[in-house]
C-alpha positions as CSV (number, residue, x, y, z in Angstrom):
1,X,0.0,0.0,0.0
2,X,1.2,3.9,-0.6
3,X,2.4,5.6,2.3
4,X,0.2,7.9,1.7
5,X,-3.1,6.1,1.6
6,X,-1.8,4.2,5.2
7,X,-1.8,7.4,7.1
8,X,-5.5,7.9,7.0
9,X,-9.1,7.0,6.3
10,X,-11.0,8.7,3.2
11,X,-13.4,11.7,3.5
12,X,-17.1,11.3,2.6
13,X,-16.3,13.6,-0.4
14,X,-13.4,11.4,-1.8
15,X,-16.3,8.2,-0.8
16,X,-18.8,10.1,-3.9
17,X,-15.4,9.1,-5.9
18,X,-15.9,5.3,-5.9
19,X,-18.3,3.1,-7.9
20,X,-20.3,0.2,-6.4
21,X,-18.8,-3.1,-8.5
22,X,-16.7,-4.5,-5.8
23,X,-13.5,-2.9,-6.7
24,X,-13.8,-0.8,-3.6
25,X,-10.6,-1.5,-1.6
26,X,-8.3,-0.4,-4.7
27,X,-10.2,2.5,-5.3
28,X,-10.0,3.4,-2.1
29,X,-6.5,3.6,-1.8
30,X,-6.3,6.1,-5.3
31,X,-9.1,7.8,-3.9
32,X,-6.5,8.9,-0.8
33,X,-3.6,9.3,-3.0
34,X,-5.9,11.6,-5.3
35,X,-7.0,13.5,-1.9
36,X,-3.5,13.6,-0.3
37,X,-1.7,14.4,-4.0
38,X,-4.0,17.3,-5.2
39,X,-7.2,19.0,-3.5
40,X,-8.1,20.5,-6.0
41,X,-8.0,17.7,-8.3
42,X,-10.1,15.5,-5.9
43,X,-13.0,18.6,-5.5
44,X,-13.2,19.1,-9.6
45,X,-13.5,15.0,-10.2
46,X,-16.6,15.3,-8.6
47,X,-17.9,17.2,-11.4
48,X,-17.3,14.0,-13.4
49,X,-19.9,11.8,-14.2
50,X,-19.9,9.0,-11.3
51,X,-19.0,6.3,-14.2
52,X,-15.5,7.6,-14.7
53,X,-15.0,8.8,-11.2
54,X,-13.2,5.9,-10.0
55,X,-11.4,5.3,-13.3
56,X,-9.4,8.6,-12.8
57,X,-9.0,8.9,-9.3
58,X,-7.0,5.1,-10.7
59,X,-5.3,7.3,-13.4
60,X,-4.3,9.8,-11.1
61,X,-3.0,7.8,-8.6
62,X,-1.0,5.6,-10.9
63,X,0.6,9.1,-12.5
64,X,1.3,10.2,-8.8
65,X,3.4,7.2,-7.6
66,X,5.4,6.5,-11.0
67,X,6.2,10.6,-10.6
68,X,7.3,9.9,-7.0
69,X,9.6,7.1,-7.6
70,X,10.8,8.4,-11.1
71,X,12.1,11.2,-8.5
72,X,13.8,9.1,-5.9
73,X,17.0,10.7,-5.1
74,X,19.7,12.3,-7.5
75,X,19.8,8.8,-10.6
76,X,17.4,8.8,-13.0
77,X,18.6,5.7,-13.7
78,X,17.2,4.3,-9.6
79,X,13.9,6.3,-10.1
80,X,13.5,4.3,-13.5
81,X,14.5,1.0,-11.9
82,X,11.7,1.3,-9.2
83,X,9.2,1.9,-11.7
C-alpha cells in the first residue's frame, strides 16, 4: 500500500469518488492518494460523471506514484529501476 493512503481514512467527499462493483478496496486507496496528492484535483472529479469517477482517481494515482519514484533521489537511472 502507498504511504500515503496508510496514514489515513478517506473523506465522505473522496467516498462520492468510488463506484459500487466491488473494486472498492483499490479505489480506495487512489481515492486517498488523489486526496493527499491534489485537492483540487479530488474537488473538480466530482464534477465528473460518477461512471469515470473511480477510473481517474486510478489514473491519477497511478501518474502520482510512478512521478514519485521516477524522483527518488539524484539517478534517474534508480527512479526508473523502481518503476
Amino acid at each position: 500500500m502507498h504511504e500515503r493512503a496508510q496514514q489515513r481514512k478517506p473523506p465522505e467527499t473522496e467516498l462520492a469518488l468510488l463506484p459500487t462493483d466491488g473494486s472498492q478496496s483499490d479505489l480506495v486507496e487512489c481515492a486517498q492518494i488523489l486526496q493527499d496528492g491534489s485537492q483540487s484535483f479530488a474537488a473538480v472529479s466530482l464534477l465528473l460523471p460518477k461512471r469515470v469517477r473511480g477510473p481517474a482517481a486510478a489514473t491519477y494515482a497511478f501518474c502520482r506514484v510512478a512521478d514519485d519514484l521516477a524522483d527518488l533521489g539524484d539517478d534517474p537511472a534508480l527512479g526508473l529501476g523502481a518503476l
